[in-house]
C-alpha positions in Angstrom: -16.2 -22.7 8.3 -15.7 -18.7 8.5 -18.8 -18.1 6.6 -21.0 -17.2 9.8 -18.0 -15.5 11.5 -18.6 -11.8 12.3 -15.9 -9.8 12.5 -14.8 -9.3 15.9 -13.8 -5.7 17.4 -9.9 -5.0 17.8 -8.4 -2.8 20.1 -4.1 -2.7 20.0 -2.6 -4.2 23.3 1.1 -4.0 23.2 2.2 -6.4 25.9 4.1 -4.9 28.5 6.7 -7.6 28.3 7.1 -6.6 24.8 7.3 -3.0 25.0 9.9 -3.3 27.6 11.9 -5.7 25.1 11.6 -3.1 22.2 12.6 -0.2 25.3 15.5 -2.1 26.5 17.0 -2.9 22.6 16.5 1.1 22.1 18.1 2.3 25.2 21.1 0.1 24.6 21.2 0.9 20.9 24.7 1.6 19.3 24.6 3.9 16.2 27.6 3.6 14.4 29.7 7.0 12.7 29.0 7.5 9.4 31.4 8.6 6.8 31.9 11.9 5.9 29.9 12.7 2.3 29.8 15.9 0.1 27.1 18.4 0.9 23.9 17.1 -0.8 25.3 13.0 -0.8 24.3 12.4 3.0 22.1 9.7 2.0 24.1 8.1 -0.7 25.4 4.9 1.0 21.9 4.7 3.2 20.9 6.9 6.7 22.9 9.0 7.7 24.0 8.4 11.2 22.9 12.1 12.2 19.6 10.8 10.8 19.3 7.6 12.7 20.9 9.2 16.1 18.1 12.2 15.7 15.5 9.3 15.7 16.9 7.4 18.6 17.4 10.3 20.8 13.4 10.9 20.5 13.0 7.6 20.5 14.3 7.5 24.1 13.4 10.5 25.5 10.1 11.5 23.6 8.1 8.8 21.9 5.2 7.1 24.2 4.0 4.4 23.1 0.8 4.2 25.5 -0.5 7.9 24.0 0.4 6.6 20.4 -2.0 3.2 20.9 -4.4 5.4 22.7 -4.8 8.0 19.3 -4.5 4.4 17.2 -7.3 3.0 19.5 -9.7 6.0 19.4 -9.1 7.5 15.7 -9.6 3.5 13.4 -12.2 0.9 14.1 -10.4 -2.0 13.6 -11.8 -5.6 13.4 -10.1 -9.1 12.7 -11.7 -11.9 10.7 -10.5 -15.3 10.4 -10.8 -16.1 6.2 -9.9 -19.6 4.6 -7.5 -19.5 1.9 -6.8 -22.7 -0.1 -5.1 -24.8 3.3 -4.6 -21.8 5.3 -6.6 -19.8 7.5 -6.0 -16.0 7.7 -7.0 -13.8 10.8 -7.3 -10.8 9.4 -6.9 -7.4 10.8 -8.8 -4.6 8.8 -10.4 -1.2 9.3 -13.8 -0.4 8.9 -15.5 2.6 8.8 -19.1 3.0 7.7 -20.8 6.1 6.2 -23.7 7.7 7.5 -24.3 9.0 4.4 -27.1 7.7 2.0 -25.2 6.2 -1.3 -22.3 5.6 0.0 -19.6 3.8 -2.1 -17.6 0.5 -0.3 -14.0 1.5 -0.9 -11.1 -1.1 -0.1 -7.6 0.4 0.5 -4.6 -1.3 0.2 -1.1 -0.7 1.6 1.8 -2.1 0.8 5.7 -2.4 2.3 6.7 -0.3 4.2 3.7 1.1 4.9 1.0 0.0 7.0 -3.2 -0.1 7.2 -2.4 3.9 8.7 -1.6 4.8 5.5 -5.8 5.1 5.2 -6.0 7.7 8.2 -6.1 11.0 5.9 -9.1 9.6 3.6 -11.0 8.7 6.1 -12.9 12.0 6.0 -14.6 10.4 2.5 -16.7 8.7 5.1 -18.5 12.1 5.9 -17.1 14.5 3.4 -17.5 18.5 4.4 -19.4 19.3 1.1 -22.8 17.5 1.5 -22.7 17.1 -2.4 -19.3 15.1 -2.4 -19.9 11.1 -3.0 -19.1 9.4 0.5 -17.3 5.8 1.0 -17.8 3.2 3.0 -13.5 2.6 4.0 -12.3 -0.8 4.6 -8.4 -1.1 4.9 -7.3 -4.5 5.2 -3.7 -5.4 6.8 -1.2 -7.5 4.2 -1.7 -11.7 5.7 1.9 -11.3 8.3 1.8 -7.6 8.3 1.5 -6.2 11.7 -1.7 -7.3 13.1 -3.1 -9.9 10.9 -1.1 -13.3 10.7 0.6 -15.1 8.7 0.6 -17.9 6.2 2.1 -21.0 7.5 3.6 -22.6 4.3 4.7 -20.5 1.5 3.1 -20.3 -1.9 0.9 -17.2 -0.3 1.1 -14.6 -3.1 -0.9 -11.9 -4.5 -3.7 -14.0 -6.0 -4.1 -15.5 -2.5 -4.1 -12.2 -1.0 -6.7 -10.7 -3.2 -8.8 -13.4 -2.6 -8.8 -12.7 1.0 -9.4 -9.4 0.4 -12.1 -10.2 -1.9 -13.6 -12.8 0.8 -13.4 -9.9 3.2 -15.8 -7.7 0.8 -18.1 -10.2 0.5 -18.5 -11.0 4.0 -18.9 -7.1 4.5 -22.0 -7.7 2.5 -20.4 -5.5 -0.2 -21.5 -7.6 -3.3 -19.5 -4.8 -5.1 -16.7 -2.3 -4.9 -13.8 0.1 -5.8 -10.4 -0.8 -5.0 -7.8 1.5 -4.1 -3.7 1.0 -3.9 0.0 1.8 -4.2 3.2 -0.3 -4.2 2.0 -4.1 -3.5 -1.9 -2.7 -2.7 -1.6 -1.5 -6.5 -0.8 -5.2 -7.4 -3.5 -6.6 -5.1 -5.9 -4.4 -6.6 -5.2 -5.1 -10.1 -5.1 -9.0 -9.1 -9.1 -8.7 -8.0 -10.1 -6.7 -10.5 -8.7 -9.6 -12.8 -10.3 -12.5 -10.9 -13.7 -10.6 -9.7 -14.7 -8.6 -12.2 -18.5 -8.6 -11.4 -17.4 -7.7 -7.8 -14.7 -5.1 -7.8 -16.2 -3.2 -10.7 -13.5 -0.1 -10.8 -9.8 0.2 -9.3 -7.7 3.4 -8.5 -4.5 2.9 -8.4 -1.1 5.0 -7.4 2.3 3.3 -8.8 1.6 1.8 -12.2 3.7 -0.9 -13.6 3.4 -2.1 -17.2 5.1 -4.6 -19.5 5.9 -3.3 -22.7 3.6 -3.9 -25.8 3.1 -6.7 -27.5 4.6 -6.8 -31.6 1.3 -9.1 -32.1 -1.7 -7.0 -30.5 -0.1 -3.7 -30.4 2.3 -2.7 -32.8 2.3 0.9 -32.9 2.7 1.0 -29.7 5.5 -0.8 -29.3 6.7 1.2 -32.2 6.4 4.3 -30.2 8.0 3.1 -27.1 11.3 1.4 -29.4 11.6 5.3 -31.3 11.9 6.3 -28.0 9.1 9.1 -28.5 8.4 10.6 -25.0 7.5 13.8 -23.6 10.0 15.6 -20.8 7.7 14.6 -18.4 7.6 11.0 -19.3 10.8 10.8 -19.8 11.8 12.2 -16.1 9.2 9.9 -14.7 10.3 6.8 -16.7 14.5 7.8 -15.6 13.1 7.9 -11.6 11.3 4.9 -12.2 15.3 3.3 -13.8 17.0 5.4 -10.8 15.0 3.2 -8.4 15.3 -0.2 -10.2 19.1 0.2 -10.4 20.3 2.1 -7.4 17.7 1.4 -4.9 16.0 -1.8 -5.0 18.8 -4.1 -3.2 16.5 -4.7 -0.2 14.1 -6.1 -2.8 16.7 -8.7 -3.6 16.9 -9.4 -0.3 14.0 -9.8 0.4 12.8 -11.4 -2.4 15.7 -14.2 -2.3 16.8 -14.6 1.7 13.6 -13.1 3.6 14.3 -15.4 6.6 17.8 -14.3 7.2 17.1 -10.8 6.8 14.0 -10.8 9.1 16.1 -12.3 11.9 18.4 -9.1 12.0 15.4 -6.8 11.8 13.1 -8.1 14.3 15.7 -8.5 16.2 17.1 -4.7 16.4 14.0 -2.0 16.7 17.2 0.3 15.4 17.7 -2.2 12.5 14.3 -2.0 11.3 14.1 1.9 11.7 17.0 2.2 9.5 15.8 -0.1 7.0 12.1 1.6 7.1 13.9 5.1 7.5 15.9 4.7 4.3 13.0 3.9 1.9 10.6 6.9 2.9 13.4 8.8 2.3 14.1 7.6 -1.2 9.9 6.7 -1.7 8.7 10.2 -1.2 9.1 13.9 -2.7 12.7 15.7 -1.5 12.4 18.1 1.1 9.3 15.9 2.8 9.4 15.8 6.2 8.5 12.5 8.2 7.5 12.4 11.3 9.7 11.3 14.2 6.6 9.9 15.6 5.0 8.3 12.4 8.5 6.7 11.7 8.8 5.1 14.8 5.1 3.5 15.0 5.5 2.3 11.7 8.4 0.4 12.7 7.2 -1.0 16.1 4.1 -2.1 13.4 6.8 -4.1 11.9 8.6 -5.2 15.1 4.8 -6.6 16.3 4.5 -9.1 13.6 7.2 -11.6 14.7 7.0 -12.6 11.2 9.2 -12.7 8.2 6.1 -11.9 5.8 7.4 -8.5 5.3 10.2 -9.6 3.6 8.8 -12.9 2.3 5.6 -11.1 0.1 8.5 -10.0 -2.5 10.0 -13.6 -2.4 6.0 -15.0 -2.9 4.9 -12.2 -5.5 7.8 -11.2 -7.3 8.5 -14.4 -9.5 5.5 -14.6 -10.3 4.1 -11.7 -10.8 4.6 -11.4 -15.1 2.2 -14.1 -15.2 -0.3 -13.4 -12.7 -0.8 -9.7 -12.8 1.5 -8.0 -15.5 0.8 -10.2 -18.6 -2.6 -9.8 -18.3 -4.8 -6.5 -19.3 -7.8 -5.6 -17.5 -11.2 -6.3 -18.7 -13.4 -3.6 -20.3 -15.8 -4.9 -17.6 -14.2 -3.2 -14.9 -13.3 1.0 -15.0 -9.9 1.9 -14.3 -8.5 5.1 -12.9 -4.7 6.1 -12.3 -2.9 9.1 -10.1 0.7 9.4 -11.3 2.9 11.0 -8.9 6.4 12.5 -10.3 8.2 11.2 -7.2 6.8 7.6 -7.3 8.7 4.6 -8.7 6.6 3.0 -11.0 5.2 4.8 -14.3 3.6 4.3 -17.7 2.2 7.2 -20.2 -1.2 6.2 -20.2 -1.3 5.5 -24.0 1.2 2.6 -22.6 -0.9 1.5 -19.9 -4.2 1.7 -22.3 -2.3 -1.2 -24.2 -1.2 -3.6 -21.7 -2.6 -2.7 -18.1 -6.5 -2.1 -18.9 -9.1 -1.5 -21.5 -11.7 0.4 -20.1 -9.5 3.8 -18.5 -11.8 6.4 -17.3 -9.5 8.7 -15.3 -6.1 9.6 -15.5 -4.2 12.2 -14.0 -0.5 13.2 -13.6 0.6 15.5 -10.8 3.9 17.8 -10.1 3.9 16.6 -7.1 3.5 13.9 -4.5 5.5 10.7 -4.2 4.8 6.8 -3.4 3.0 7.6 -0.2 -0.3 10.3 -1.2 -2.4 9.6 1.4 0.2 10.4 4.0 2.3 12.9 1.3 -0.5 15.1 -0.4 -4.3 13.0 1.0 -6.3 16.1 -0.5 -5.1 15.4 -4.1 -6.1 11.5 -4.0 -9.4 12.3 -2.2 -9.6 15.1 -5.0 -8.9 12.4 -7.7 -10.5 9.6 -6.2 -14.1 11.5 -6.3 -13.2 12.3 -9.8 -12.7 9.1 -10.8 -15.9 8.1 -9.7 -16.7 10.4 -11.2 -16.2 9.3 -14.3 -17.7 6.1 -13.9 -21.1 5.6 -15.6 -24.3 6.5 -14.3 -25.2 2.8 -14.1 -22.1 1.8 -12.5 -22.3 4.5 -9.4 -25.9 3.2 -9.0 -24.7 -0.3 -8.9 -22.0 0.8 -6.2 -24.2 2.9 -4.0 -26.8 0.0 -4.1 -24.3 -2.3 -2.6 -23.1 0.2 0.1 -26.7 0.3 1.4 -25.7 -3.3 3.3 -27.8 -3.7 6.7 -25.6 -2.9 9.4 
């Protein structure tokens, strides 16, 4: 049905009727005291009300969201796409920005929660990069099916293999026959899902936020040897105690979400202030100390949410999480397809590579651990993922960058 359907140019509308809504639920807001914590333990039962009344206050006062659509309208060129998936049909909202450049790569991005397709804006220079000699990309930056702009599955049972089909599908109908991948937090997990299931198509993935399942006693016992004796480096071992940090003091909205996502979505979408204290809280916790979001970023991202009217925010980690040990986690990637991996000390999900080379992938061709950064690069520190993403290809073969730059030369 979809395969003849061009994708069709977006431009963000907020309805006025809406926009007052989310205006009147601001200017009415109530923030409520917070207790009084220990210098340096502000943050330690969630925002801090100075936090949230700092936001509100510009919120009212400052933030306009007619110049923030306007800069959204003119800086992405966004495009929607209805794609068939199993039963459902997905209308999906994407960016896409095509190279001028001769050999350019097709490079799918992938966000995840509770970020949004913006996540893409700083790496949208590798479309035209300043240094001539620098490999340019063809960006696409899909939105997650109930995220934001694109909509949402009807029935559940809408997971991550569903979602990198439509992603996949997407490609395809792009006209790129093949591709890199690119993703943190669930876009990680979506990319790792299509380089499982398309192999021939998405040829190499990048990813930020690697998970891994320990070693199996069977395939790989010295590994598993080395991860019981506990033999880590410093580093490691401060990366793999953030990683516990987050899993045991700040993943209850993942249980949440992952077990009630109805209930909870009610409250959010209901209260723009809700859902910037819920959003607010995680960037905190997500990225490097001492980074500073914002105001402005903060509050679009959360009117992204508030636009959805949906509960697939929440609902992904109900779909995905269950399964995701049999889908994605139990299974190691191909040699077939090149993998590449940033590690960033302030992100939540790490393996040593000699880990990862035993259960996430065979064929690693780029890995690279920074001292600094956090879950979100492209908004946190864009010039080292650019800097590792044209590294990583890098290190791809000769024959494999041919390949890719052959099926970026797609007639417009």
């Amino acid at each position: 049905m979809t395969e003849q359907v061009q994708p069709r140019p977006f431009k963000i509308e907020v309805s006025s009727e809406t926009l007052q809504w989310i205006t009147n639920r601001v200017q009415d807001a109530r923030v409520i005291p917070d207790v009084q914590h220990p210098q340096g333990k502000e943050w330690e039962d969630g925002v801090p009300s100075a936090t949230i009344n700092g936001l509100v206050e510009y919120w009212k006062a400052e933030f306009d969201w007619r110049k923030v659509e306007a800069r959204l309208n003119s800086t992405y060129q966004m495009f929607t796409m209805p794609i068939e998936e199993g039963d459902e049909v997905i209308n999906l909202h994407f960016v896409h920005h095509r190279s001028k450049r001769p050999g350019a790569i097709p490079l799918l991005f992938s966000h995840g929660w509770p970020g949004n397709f913006t996540e893409v804006e700083n790496l949208l220079s590798l479309t035209a990069p300043e240094d001539p000699t620098q490999q340019a990309f063809h960006i696409v930056a899909p939105t997650l099916p109930g995220f934001v702009f694109s909509s949402s599955p009807k029935a559940p049972g809408f997971g991550i293999p569903q979602i990198s089909s439509v992603y996949h599908q997407l490609m395809q109908k792009l006209g790129y026959k093949q591709y890199i991948a690119q993703g943190g937090d669930w876009g990680s997990m979506v990319s790792r899902a299509m380089a499982l299931a398309y192999p021939e198509s998405c040829i190499a993935i990048h990813i930020n936020m690697i998970m891994g399942l320990p070693p199996s006693p069977f395939k790989n016992p010295l590994t598993l040897l080395w991860l019981a004796l506990r033999w880590f480096t410093p580093d490691e071992k401060k990366r793999l105690g953030r990683m516990l940090w987050w899993t045991k003091e700040e993943s209850g909205y993942s249980r949440i979400q992952g077990t009630k996502p109805q209930t909870i979505s009610y409250g959010l979408l209901d209260s723009p202030v809700g859902m910037l204290a819920w959003i607010r809280e995680k960037l905190e916790a997500l990225s490097q100390p001492g980074y500073l979001w914002d105001k402005e970023r903060v509050i679009t991202w959360t009117i992204f949410y508030l636009l959805s009217e949906s509960s697939w925010h929440a609902r992904i980690y109900k779909e995905a999480i269950p399964a995701l040990r049999t889908q994605v986690l139990d299974k190691r990637i191909s040699e077939k397809v090149a993998f590449g991996a940033s590690c960033f000390p302030y992100d939540v999900g790490y393996v040593p590579v000699w880990w990862a080379k035993a259960t996430v992938a065979k064929n690693i061709v780029f890995w690279k651990e920074h001292s600094k950064g956090g879950h979100f690069p492209s908004v946190e520190c864009a010039d080292l993922l650019k800097e590792d993403i044209w590294n990583f290809v890098g290190s791809l073969p000769v024959e494999t960058q041919t390949l890719l730059k052959a099926a970026g030369a797609v007639v417009e």
